[in-house]
C-alpha positions as CSV (number, residue, x, y, z in Angstrom):
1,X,-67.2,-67.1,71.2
2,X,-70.0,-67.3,73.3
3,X,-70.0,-70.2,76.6
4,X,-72.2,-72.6,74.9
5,X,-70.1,-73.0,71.7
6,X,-66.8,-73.2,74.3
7,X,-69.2,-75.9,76.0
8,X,-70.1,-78.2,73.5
9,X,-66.3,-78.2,72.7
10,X,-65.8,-79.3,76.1
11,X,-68.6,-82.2,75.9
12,X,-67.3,-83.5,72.7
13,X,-63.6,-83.5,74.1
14,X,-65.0,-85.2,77.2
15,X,-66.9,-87.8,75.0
16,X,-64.3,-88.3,73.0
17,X,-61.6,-88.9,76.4
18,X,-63.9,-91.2,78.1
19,X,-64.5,-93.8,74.3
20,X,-60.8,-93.5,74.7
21,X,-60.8,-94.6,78.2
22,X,-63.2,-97.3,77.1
23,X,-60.9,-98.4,74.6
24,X,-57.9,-98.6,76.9
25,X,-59.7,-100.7,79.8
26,X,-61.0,-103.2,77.5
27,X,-57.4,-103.9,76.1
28,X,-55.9,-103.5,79.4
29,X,-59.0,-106.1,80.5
30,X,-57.8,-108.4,77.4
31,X,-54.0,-108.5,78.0
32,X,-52.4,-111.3,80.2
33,X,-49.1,-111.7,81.1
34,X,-48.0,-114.8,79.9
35,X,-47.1,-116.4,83.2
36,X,-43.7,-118.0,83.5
37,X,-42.0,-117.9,80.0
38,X,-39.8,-120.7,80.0
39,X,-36.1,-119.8,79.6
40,X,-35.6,-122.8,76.6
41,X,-38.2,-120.3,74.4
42,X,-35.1,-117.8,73.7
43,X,-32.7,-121.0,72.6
44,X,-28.7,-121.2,74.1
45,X,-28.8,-117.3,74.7
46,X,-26.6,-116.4,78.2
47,X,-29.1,-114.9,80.7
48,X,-32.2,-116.4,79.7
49,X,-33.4,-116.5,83.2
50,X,-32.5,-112.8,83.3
51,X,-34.3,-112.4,80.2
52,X,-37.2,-114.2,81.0
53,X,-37.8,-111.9,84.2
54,X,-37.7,-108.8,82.0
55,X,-39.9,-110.6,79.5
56,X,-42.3,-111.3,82.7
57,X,-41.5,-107.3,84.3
58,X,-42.3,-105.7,81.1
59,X,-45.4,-108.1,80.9
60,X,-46.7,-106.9,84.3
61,X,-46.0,-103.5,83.4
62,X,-48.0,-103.4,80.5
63,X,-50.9,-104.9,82.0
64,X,-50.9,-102.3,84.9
65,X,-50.7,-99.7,83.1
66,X,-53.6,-100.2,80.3
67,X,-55.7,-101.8,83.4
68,X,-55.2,-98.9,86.0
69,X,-53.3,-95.8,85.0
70,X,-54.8,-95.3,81.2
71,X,-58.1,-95.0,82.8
72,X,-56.7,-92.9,85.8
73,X,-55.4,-90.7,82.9
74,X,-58.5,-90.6,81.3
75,X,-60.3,-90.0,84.8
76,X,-57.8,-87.1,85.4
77,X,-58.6,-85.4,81.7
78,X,-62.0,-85.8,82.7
79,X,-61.9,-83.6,85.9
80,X,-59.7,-80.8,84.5
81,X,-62.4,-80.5,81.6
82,X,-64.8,-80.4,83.7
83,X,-62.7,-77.6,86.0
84,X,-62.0,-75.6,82.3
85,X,-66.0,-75.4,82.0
86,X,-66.5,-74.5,85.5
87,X,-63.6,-71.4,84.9
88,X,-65.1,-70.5,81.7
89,X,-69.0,-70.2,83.2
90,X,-67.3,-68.4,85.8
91,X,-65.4,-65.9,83.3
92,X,-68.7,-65.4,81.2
93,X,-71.2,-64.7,83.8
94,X,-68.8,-61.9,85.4
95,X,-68.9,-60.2,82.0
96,X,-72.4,-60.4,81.3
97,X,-74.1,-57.4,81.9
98,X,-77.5,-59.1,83.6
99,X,-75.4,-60.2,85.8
100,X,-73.9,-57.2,87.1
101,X,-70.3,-57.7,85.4
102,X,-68.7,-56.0,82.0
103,X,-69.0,-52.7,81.0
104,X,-72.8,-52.7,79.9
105,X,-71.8,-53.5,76.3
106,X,-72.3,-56.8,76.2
107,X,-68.7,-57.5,75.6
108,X,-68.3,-56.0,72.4
């Protein structure tokens, strides 16, 4: 398989991680806590204050996550793709016989 197959691979994976980061932000961008849930919304349950507050907790964690860490994530993908082509450049041209590597064969 020669580099440029191996990098068009690594485009369309890239492409296809930063529309999914895209994706991510915008719902993370669209999502708002619902500020202050009253307690009388979940009826004569015990705890609703304490229910409420995990209501509100897992809220906040939602929203950080699809705002900040899925395109962190996404971000992170993006750089070890980019390190992957960078290795596999690197692995071709030393076995390339113009460029001095391989056994002359041309790696067959």
């Amino acid at each position: 398989m020669t580099f440029e197959l191996q990098r068009g691979t690594l485009i369309k994976l890239g492409e296809i991680v930063a529309d999914q980061g895209r994706k991510l932000a915008g719902i993370g961008d669209r999502f708002t806590p619902v500020q202050g849930t009253p307690p009388a919304m979940f009826g004569a349950l015990p705890a609703t204050s304490e229910i409420t507050a995990a209501v509100g907790a897992l809220e906040a964690h939602v929203h950080e996550d699809l705002s900040t860490y899925a395109k962190l994530r996404c971000d992170q993908v993006d750089r070890a793709l980019d390190t992957i082509e960078a290795n596999v450049r690197k692995a071709e041209d030393a076995s390339s016989p113009r460029r001095g590597g391989g056994n002359g064969t041309g790696g067959r």
